[in-house]
C-alpha positions as CSV (number, residue, x, y, z in Angstrom):
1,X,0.0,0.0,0.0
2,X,1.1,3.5,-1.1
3,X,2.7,5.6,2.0
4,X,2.1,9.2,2.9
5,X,4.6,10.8,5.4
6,X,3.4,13.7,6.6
7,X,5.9,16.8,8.3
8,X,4.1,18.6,10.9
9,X,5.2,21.6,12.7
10,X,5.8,21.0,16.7
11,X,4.1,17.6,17.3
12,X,4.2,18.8,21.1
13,X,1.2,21.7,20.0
14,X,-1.4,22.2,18.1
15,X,-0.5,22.6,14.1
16,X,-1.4,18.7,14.2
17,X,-4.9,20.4,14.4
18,X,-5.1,21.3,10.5
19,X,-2.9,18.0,9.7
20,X,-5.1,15.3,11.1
21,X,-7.9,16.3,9.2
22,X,-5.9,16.1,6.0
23,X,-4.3,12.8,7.2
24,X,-7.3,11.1,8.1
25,X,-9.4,10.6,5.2
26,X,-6.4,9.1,3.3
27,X,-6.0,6.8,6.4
28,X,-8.2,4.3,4.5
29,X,-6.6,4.1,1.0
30,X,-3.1,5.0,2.5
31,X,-0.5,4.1,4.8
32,X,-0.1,7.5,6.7
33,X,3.0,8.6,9.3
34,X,3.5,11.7,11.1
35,X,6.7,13.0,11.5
36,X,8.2,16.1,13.3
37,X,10.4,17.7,16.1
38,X,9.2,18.2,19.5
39,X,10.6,21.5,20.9
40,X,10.2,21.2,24.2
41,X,9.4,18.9,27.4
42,X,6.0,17.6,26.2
43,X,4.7,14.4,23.9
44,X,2.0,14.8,21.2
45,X,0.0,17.3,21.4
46,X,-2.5,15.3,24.2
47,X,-6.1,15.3,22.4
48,X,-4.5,14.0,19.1
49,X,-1.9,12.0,20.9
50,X,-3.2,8.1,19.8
51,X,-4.8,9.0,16.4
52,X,-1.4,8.2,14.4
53,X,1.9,6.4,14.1
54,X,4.2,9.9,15.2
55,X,7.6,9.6,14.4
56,X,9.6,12.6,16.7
57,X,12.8,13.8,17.1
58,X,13.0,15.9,20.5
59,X,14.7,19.5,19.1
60,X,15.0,22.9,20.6
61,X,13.4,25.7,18.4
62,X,17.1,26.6,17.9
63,X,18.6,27.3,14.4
64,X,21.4,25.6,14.4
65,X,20.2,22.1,15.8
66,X,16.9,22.0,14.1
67,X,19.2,22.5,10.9
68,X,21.2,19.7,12.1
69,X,18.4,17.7,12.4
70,X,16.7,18.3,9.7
71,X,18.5,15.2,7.6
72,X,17.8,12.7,10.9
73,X,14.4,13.8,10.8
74,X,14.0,13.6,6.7
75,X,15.3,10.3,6.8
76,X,12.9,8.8,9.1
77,X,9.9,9.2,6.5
78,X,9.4,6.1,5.1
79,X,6.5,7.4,2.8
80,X,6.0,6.9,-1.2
81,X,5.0,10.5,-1.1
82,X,6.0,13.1,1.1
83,X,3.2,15.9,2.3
84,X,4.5,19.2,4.3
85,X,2.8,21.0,6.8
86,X,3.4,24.3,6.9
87,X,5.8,26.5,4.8
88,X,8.3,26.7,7.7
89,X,11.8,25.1,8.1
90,X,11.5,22.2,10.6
91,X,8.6,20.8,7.9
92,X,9.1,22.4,4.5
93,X,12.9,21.6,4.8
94,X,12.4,18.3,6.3
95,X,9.6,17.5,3.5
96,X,12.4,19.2,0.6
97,X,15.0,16.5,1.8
98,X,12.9,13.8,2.0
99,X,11.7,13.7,-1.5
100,X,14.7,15.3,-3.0
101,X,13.6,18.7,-3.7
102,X,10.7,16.8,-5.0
103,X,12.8,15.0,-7.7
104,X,12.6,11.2,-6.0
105,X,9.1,11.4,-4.5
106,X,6.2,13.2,-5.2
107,X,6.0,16.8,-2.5
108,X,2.9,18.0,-1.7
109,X,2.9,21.6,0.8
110,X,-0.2,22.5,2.5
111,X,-0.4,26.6,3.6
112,X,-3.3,26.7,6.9
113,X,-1.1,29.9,7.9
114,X,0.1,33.1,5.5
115,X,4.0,32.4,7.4
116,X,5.3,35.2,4.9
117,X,3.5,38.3,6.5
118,X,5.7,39.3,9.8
119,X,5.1,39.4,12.9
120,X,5.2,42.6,13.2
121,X,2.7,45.3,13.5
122,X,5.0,48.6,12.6
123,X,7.5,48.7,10.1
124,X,10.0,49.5,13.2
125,X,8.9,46.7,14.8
126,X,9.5,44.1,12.0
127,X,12.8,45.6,11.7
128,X,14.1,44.9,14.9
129,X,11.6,41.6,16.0
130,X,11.9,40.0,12.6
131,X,15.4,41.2,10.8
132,X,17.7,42.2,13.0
133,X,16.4,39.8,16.3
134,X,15.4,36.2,15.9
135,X,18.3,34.7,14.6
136,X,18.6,31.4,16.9
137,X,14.6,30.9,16.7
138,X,13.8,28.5,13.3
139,X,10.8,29.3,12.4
140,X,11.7,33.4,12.4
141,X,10.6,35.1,9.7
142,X,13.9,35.5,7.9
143,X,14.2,31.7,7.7
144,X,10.2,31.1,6.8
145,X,10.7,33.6,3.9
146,X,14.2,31.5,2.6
147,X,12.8,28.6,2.3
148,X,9.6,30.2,0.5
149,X,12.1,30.5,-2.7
150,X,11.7,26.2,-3.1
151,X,7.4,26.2,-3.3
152,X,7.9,25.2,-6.8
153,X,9.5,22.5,-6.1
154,X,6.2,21.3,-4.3
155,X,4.1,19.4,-7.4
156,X,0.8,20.1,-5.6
157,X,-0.6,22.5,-2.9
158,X,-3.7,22.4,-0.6
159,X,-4.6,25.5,1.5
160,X,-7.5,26.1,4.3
161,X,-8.4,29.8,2.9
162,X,-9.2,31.7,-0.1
163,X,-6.9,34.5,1.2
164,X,-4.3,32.2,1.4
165,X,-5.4,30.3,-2.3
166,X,-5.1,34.1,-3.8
167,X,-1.9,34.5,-2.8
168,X,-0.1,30.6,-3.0
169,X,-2.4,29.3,-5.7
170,X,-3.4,25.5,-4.9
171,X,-6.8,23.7,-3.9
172,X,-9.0,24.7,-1.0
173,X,-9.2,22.0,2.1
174,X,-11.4,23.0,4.4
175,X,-9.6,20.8,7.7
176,X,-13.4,19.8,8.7
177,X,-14.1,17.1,11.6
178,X,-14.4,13.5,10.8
179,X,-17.6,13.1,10.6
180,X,-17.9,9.2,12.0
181,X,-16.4,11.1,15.2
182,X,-18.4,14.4,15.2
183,X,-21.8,12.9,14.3
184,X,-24.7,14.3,16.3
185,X,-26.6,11.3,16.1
186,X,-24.4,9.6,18.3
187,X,-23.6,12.1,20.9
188,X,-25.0,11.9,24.3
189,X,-28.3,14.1,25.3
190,X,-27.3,17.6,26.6
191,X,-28.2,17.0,30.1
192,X,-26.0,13.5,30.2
193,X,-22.8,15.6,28.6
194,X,-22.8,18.4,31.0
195,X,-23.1,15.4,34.3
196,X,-20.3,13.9,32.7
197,X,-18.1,17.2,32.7
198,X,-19.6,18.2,35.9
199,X,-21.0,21.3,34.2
200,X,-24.4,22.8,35.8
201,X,-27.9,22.1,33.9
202,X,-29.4,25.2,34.8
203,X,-27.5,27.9,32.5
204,X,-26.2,28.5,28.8
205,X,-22.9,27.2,27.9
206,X,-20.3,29.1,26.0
207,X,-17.2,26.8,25.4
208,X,-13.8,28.0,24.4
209,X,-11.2,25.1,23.6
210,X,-7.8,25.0,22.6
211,X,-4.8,27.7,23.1
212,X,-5.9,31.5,24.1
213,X,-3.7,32.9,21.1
214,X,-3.7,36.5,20.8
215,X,-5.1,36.5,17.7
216,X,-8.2,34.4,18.8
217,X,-9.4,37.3,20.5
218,X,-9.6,35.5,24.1
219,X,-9.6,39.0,25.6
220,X,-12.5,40.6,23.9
221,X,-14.4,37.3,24.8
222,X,-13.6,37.6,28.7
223,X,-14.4,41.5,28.4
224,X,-17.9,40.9,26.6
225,X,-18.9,37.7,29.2
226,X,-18.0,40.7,31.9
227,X,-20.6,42.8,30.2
228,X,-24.0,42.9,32.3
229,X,-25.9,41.9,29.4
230,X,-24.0,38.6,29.2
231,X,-25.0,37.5,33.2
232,X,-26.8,34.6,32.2
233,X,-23.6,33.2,30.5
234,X,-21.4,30.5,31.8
235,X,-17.9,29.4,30.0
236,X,-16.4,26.8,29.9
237,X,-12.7,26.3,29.1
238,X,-10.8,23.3,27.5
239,X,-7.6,23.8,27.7
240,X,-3.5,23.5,28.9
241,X,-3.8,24.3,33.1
242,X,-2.6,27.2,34.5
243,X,-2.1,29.5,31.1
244,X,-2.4,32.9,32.2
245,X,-5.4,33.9,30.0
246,X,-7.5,31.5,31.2
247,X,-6.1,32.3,35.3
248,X,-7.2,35.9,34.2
249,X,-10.8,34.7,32.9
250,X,-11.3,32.8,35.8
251,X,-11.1,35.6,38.0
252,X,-12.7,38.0,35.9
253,X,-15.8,35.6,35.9
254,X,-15.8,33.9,39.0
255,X,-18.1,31.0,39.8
256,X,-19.3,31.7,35.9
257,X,-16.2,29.9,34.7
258,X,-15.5,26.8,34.3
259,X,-12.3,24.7,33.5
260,X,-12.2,20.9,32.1
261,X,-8.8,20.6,31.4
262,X,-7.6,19.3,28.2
263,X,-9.9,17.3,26.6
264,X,-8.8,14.0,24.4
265,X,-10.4,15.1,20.9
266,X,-11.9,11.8,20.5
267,X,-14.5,13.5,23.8
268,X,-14.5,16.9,22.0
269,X,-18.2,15.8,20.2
270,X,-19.7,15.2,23.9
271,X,-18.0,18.6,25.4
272,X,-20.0,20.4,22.5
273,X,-23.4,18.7,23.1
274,X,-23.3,20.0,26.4
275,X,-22.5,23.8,25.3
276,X,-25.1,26.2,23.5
277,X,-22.5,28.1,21.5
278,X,-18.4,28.1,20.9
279,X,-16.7,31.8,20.7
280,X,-15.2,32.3,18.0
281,X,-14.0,35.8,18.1
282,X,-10.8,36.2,16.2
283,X,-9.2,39.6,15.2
284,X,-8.6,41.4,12.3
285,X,-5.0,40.7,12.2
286,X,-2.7,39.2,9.3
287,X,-2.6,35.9,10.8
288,X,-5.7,35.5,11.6
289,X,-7.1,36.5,7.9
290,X,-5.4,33.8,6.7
291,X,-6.7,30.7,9.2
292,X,-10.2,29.4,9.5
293,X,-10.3,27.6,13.5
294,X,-10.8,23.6,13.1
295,X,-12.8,25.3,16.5
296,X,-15.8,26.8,14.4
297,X,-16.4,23.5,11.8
298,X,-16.1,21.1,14.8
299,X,-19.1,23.0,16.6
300,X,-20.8,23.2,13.0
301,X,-20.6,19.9,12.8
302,X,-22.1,19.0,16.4
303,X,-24.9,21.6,16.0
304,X,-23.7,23.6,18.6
305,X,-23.6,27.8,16.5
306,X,-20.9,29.7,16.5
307,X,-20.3,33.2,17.4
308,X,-17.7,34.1,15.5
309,X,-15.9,37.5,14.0
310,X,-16.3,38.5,10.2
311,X,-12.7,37.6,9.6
312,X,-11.5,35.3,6.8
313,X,-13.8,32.8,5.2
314,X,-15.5,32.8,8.6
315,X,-18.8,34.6,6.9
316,X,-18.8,32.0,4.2
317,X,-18.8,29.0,6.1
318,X,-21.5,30.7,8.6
319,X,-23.7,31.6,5.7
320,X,-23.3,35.3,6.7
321,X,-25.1,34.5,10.0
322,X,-27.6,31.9,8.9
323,X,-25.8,29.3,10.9
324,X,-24.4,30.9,14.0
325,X,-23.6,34.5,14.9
326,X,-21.5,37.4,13.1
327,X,-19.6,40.1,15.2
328,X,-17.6,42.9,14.3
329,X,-14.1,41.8,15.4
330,X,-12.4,43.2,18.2
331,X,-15.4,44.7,19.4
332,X,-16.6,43.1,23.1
333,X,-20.2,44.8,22.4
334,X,-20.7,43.6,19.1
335,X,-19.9,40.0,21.0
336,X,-21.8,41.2,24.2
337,X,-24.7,41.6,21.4
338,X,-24.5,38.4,19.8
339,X,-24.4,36.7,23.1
340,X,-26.9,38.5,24.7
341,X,-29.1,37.3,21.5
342,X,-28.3,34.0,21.7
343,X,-28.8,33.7,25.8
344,X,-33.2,34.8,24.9
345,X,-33.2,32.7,21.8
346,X,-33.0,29.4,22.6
347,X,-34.8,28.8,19.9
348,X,-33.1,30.7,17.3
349,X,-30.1,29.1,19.1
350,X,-31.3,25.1,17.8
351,X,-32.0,26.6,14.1
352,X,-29.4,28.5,13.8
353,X,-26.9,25.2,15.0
354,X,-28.8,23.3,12.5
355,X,-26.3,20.6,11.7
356,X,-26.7,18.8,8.5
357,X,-28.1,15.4,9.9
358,X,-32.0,14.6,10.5
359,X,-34.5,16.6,12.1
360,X,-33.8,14.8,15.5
361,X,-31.0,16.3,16.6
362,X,-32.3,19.8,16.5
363,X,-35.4,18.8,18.7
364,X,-33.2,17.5,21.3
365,X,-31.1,20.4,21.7
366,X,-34.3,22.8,21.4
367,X,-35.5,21.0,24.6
368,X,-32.6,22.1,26.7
């Protein structure tokens, strides 16, 4: 059976996110393999951690020995074809030497993130965070924009955006959930979900999972649950323990938050059958115009609607409201709004989370 070695950026965090969705579906006619370093004390990233065969090399974010490593790590692929992750140096490069620049084995390059815009947010500050700093840290800019020059090499790319398809060319993947996995049908009544996260039965459910990033916007969520309008609102938080955001949230919200730890993703469907709707309130930065959050389609997917900023393809896949909430981003009222909406609709709040399975589902969540 053909083999598909896949690079993906820091095994130990969450870029697995957009690969296992890629790698998945060709799970069944392929042999698939993940490869990549681990920078840092941690194993695979913990809610992915038993989906694949990893193969890991254990690698500080350091220039110099993720260069040294980067033939040790290419030659652990044992793949037919070779598929990176990310146009960044520990996977492009890794992915250029193990198919020879693309001359021994078919490369394929997927783009979830624009990597060429900076960091940045003032031309002074790209000069000295990006140029003249950054020179031991592998995936800095200057090094992400080298090894840009060797995309042709790639014989096929997939991307997550149409931003990101305007600017690299390619095929749109949307890095949807697998839908044997996230299948309504199957998930647990609302009331039985929230006993078995010891969540309370009595109040709406916002859930926020994964890693407070700045550009997700976890600020302007805390600041519009803070708002009086949004009193009825619990949230709940899946995460890594002890992150300062979420510290901050939890006093900022008191009893009204609510922390479950890092959940395995194969239990992700059953968190989101016990939440009414999932946050989604990224900012109108670079990087964020570029991504759409696995987040969002997973909650799709369960019927649980999002509430999500008009940034990237975000309106698209929410059918400009029609299936979850719009807000302006950055803006904690908008959000306060949208919430405050959702918190009297109930209603509204089953039609709009309308997942694309039989009538049933909706009915049960409408009885909550």
């Amino acid at each position: 059976m053909t083999r598909i070695s896949f690079f993906v950026h820091d095994l130990a965090n969450n870029p697995v996110v957009r690969a296992a969705p890629l790698a998945q579906p060709l799970s069944g006619a392929f042999d698939v393999e993940l490869l990549g370093f681990l920078h840092g004390d941690r194993d695979v990233y913990e809610p992915y951690r038993t989906l694949f065969e990893y193969r890991t090399l254990r690698v500080p974010l350091d220039t110099a020995q993720v260069v040294g490593s980067l033939p040790r790590l290419a030659a652990m692929a044992t793949g037919d074809i070779v598929y990176a992750c990310k146009t960044l140096l520990p996977t492009f490069g890794a992915g250029l030497l193990a198919s020879s620049f693309g001359r021994r084995k078919p490369l394929l390059l997927d783009v979830e993130d624009d990597e060429r815009v900076p960091m940045g947010t003032t031309p002074l500050d790209v000069l000295w965070r990006d140029v003249l700093k950054g020179w031991r840290h592998a995936t800095a800019w200057k090094y992400t924009l080298a090894v840009h020059a060797f995309t042709g090499c790639a014989e096929a790319v997939t991307v997550s955006t149409s931003s990101l398809r305007a600017r690299y060319g390619g095929t749109i993947v949307r890095h949807g959930p697998d839908e044997t996995v996230f299948d309504p049908a199957r998930a647990p009544e609302p009331a039985v979900a929230r006993a078995s996260f010891g969540l309370r039965q009595d109040v709406p459910l916002a859930l926020f999972a994964g890693m407070p990033q700045p550009h997700k916007g976890f600020g302007v969520l805390r600041a519009a649950l803070a708002d009086p309008r949004c009193s009825a609102w619990h949230l709940v938080l899946a995460g890594p323990k002890g992150h300062p955001e979420f510290e901050v949230c939890q006093a900022t919200l008191g009893p009204r938050c609510h922390y479950v730890g890092v959940v395995p993703q194969a239990r992700m469907p059953e968190l989101l059958a016990a939440a009414d709707v999932a946050p989604v309130p990224q900012l109108a930065v670079r990087f964020a115009r570029s991504q759409l959050p696995a987040k969002a389609l997973e909650a799709m997917a369960m019927g649980c609607p999002p509430v999500a900023s008009r940034v990237s393809d975000l309106p698209e896949m929410l059918g400009d409201g029609a299936r979850g909430w719009l807000v302006e981003p950055g803006e904690a009222g908008s959000l306060a709004d949208a919430l405050a909406d959702a918190a009297a609709r109930p209603g509204e709040r089953a039609r709009r989370g309308e997942p694309h399975v039989p009538g049933s589902w909706s009915m049960r969540r409408a009885r909550r």
